[in-house]
C-alpha positions in Angstrom: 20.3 -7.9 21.0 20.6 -7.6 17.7 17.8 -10.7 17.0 15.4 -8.2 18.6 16.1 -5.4 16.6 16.0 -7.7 13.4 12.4 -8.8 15.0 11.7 -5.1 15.5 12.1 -4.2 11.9 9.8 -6.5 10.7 7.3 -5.5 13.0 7.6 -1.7 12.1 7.3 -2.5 8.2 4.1 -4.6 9.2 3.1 -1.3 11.1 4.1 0.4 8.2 2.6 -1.6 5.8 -1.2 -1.6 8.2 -1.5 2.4 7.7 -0.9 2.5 4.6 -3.3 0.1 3.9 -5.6 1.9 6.5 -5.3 5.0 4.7 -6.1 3.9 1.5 -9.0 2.4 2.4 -9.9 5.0 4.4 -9.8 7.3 1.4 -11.6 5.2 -1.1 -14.2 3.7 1.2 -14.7 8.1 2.2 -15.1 8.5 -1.3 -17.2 5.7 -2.1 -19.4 6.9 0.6 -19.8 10.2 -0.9 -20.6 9.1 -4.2 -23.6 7.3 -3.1 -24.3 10.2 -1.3 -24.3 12.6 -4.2 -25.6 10.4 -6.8 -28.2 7.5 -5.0 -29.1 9.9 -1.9 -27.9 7.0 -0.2 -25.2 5.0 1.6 -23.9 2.5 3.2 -25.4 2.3 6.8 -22.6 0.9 8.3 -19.7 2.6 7.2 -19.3 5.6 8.7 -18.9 3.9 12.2 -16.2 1.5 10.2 -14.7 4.6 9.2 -14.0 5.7 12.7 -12.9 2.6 14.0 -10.1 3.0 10.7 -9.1 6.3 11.9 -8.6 4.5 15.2 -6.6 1.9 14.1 -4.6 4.3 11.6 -3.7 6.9 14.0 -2.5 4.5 16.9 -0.8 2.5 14.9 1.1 5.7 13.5 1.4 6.6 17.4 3.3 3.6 17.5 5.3 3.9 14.9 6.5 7.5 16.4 8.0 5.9 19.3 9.7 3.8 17.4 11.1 6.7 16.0 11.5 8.3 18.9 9.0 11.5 17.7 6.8 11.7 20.3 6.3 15.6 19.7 6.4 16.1 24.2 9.8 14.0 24.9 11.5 14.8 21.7 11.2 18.9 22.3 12.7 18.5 25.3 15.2 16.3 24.8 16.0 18.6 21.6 16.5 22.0 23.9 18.8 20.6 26.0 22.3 20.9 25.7 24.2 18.1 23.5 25.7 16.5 26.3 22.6 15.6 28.5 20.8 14.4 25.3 21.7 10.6 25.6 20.8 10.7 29.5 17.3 12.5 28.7 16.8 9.9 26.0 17.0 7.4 28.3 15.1 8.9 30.6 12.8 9.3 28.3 11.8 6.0 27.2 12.0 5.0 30.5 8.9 7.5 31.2 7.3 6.4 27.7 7.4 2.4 29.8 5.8 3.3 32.0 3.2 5.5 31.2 2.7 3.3 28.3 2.9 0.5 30.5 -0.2 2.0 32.5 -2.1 2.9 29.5 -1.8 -0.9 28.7 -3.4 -2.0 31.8 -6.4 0.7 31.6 -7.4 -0.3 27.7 -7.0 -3.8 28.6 -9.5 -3.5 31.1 -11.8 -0.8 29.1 -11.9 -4.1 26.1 -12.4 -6.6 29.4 -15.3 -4.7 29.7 -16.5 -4.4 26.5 -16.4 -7.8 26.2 -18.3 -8.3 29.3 -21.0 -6.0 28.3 -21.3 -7.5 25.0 -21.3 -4.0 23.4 -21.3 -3.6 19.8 -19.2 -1.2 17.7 -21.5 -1.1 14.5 -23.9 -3.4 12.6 -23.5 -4.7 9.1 -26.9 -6.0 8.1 -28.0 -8.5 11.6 -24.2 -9.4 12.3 -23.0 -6.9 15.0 -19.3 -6.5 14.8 -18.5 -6.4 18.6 -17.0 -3.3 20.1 -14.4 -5.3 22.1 -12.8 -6.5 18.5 -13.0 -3.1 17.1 -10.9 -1.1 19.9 -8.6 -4.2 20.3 -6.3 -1.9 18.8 -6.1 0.7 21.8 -4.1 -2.1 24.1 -2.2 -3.7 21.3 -1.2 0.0 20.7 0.3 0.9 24.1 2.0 -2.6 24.1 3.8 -2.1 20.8 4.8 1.6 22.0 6.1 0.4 25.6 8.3 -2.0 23.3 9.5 0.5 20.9 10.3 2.8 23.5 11.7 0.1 25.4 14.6 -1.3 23.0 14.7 2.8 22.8 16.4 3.4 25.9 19.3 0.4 24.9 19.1 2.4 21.5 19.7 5.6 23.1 22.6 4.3 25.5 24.5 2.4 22.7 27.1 4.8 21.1 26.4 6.5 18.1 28.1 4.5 16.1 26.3 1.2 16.8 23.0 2.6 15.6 21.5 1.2 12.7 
């Protein structure tokens, strides 16, 4: 079990690593914007629709990196107001319920980017190239699936003792 949490690790510092890197960008390409703004009247056409697809990607990836953590604000209140003892059992039960709603959430996005694909949508247009909507929200299944296998190792987190946590 242990060669899954190792594997877990370095997926979370890749998670870690993407919003940071989505965040700086997102703050300098922000700022870029409004410079041209201020000082061309201009801009770049396609950027603000990039932008949102960044806060996208930024904030489900954080999402994802809470339930590794085990912050999702919902679960953890209530789990935190109970008394001491029934806090492993409602951890478990817990990411159990994080599963499978993630689990369901999975399905739904998958078939929302089926669909996309299908309808050939595109998210934004840089120049003639259209950057297609399916690639741009790929993030929204890849999301649930990382958070259904956080919370998942979770629950053997939450019922090893406290001791064997790392």
């Amino acid at each position: 079990m242990s060669f899954v949490f190792t594997i877990e690790n370095y997926i979370v510092k890749t998670e870690k690593a993407l919003v940071v890197a989505l965040i700086f960008a997102l703050v300098g390409l922000s700022f870029m914007q409004v410079l041209l703004r201020i000082f061309f009247h201009s801009g770049i056409v396609w950027l603000d629709p990039l932008l949102r697809h960044m806060v996208l990607w930024a904030g489900l990836t954080g999402a994802a990196l809470a339930a590794r953590y085990s912050r999702h604000f919902a679960l953890e209140t209530f789990v935190k107001l109970a008394p001491e003892k029934l806090h492993r059992p409602l951890e478990i039960f817990s990411g159990v319920f994080m599963v499978a709603a993630s689990c369901l959430l999975f399905h739904a996005s998958y078939k929302f980017i089926r669909d996309e694909f299908a309808a050939g949508s595109a998210a934004f247009y840089i120049g003639r190239l259209a950057v297609p909507a399916g690639w741009a929200e790929m993030v929204i299944p890849a999301a649930f699936a990382l958070i259904a296998c956080h919370a998942f190792l979770g629950i053997f987190r939450a019922a090893a003792p406290p001791e064997a946590h790392t």
